[in-house]
C-alpha positions in Angstrom: 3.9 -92.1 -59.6 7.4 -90.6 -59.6 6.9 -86.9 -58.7 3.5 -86.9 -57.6 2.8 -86.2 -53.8 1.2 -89.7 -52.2 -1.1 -89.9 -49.8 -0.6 -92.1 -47.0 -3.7 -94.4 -47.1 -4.0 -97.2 -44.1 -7.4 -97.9 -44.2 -9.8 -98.6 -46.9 -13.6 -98.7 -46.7 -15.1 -101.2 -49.5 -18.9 -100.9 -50.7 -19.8 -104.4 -52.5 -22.3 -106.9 -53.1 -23.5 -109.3 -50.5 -24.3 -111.4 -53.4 -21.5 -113.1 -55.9 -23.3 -111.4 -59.2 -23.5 -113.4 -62.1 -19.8 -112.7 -63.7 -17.3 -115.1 -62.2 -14.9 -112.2 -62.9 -16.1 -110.3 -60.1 -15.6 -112.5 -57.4 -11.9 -112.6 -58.6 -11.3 -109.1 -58.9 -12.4 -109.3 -54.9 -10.4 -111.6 -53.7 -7.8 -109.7 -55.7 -8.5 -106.2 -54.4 -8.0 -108.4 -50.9 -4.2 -109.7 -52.2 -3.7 -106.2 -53.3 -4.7 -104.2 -49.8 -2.6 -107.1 -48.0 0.5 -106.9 -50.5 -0.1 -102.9 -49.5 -0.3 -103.1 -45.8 -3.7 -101.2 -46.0 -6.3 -102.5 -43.4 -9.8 -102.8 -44.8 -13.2 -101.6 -43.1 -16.5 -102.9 -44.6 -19.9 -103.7 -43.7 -19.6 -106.9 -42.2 -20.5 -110.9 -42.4 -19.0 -113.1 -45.2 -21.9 -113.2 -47.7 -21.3 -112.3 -51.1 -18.2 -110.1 -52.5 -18.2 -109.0 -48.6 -17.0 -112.3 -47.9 -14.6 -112.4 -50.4 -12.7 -109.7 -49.8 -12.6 -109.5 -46.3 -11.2 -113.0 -46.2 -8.3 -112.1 -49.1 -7.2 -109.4 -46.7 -7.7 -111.7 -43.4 -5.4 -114.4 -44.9 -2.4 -111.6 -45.8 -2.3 -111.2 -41.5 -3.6 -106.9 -42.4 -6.4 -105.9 -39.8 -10.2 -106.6 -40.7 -13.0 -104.3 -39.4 -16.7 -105.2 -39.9 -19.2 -102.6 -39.1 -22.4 -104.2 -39.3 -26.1 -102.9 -37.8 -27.1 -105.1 -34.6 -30.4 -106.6 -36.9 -28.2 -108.3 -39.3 -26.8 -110.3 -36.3 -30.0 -111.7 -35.5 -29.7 -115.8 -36.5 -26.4 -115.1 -37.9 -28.4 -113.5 -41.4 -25.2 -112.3 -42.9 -22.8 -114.7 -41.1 -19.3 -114.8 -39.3 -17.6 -111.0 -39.6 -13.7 -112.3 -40.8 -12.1 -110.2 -37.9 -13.5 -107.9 -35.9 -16.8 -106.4 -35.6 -18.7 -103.3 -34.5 -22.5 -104.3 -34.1 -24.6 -100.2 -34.2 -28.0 -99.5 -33.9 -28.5 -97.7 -37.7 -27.7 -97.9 -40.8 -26.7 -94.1 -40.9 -24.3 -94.8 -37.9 -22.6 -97.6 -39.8 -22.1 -95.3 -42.3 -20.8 -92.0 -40.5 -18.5 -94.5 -38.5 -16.8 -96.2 -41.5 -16.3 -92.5 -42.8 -14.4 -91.6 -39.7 -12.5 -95.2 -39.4 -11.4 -95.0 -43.2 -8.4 -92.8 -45.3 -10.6 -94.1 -48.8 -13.4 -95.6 -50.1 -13.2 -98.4 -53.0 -16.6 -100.0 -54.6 -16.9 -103.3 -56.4 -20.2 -104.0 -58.2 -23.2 -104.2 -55.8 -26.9 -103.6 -55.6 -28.7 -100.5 -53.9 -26.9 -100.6 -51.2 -23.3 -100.4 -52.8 -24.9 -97.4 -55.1 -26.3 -95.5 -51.1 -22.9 -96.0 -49.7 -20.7 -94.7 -52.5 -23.4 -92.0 -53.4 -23.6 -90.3 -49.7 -19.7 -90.4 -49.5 -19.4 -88.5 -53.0 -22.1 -86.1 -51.9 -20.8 -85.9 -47.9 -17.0 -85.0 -49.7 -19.0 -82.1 -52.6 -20.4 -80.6 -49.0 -17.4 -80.6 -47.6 -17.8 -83.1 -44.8 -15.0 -85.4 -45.4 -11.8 -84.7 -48.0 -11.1 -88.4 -48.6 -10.8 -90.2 -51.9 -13.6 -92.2 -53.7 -13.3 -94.6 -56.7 -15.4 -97.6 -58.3 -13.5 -100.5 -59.4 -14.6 -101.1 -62.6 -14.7 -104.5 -63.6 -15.7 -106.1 -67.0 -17.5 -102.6 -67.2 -19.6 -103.1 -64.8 -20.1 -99.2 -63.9 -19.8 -98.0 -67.3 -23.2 -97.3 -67.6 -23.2 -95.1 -64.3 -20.3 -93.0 -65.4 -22.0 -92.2 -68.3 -24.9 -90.7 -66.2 -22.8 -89.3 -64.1 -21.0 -87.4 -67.0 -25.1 -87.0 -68.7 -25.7 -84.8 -65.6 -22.1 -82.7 -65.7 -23.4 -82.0 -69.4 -27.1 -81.2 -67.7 -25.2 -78.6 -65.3 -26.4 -80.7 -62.4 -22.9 -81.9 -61.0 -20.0 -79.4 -61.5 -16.9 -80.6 -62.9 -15.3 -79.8 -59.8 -17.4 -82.4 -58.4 -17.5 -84.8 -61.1 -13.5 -85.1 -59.9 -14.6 -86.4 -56.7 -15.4 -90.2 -58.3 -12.5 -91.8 -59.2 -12.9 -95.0 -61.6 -10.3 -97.6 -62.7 -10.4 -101.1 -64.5 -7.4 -102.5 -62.6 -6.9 -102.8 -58.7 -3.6 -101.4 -58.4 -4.3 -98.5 -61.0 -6.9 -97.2 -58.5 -5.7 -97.3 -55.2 -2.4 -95.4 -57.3 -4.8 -93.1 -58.0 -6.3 -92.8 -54.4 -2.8 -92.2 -53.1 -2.6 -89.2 -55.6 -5.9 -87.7 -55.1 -5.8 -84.1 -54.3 -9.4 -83.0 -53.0 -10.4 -79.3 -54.3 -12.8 -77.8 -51.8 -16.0 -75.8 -53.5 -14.8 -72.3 -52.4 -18.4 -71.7 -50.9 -19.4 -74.9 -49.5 -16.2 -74.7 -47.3 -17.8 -71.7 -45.3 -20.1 -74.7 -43.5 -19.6 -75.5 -40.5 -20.1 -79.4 -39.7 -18.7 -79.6 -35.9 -21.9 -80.7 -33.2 -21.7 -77.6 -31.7 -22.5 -75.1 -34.5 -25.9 -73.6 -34.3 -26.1 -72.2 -37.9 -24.5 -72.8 -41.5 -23.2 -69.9 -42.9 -25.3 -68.8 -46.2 -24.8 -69.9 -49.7 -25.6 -68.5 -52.5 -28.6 -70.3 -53.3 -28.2 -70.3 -57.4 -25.0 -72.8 -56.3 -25.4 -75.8 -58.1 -24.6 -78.7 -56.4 
């Protein structure tokens, strides 16, 4: 990465599974993506409990002594459903407030393979960066090709005019650990030009117009 600018990333938010999935590979590349954040000295942020993918990375970066944040909705407490949170936890009333606060709490955002869940998170922080909201970097870990078939879309609707290329830069994809969170440290966001002009604080009363023919 010699003369490219790096971002200084401490925190990491990671979508996954709170299943295993079927691939044994997937489970490794978690606990490795664990190794790797620790190795890094970059905390991790995620959803909470030990189930599943969740449980594997959260405990990677637990046992490399770096700081592990679960921020879980209060009904998955109930009779320990998702089990022990491997550090510490943040119990909210919603799942839109777990979400907003692990887009505050985090410099990134990595996915592993997951279900719908994985897809929501990593879908409402590419679209809450294309409006503007946040200016952090996004990117899929793609293992055994695992999100091949969403890229694909994802470039289907560039070629569809539904996602501008602009956009389409947003997602960042890699097949090895270490190659993405290199290219989360280089990431340079580029604002739309027009959806900058909204205004996100609590106390704005109104958005300031768009040109409604602007494609998202």
């Amino acid at each position: 990465m010699k003369g490219v600018s790096v971002r200084k990333i401490k925190k990491i938010c990671v979508f996954c599974g709170a299943n295993s999935g079927k691939d044994v590979a997937f489970v490794n590349a978690a606990f490795h993506l664990g190794e790797v954040l620790g190795k890094r000295k970059i905390d991790l942020v995620y959803g909470g409990g030990k189930l599943g993918l969740m449980g594997c990375v959260s405990t990677a970066v637990a046992q490399h002594e770096r700081q592990v944040l679960g921020i879980i909705p209060s009904a998955f407490t109930i009779n320990n459903l998702v089990g022990e949170t491997c550090g510490k936890e943040i119990k909210v009333a919603t799942m839109q407030e777990r979400l907003v606060m692990m887009m505050e709490l985090s410099d990134a955002f990595i996915a592993l393979p997951g279900g719908f869940g994985t897809l929501e998170e990593l879908f409402q922080m590419i679209s809450w960066a294309q409006l503007n909201i946040h200016n952090k970097p996004i990117g899929v870990l793609n293992i055994n090709g695992f999100f091949n078939g969403l890229l694909s879309f994802v470039d289907h609707a560039v070629k569809q005019e539904f996602i501008t290329p602009r956009a389409r830069k947003i997602l960042i994809s890699a097949t090895t650990t270490d190659e993405l969170v290199d290219k989360l440290q280089a990431f340079r966001f580029e604002p739309n030009p027009a959806l900058s002009k909204l205004k996100w604080s609590p106390s704005s009363s109104q958005k300031e117009k768009l040109d409604l023919t602007l494609r998202l």
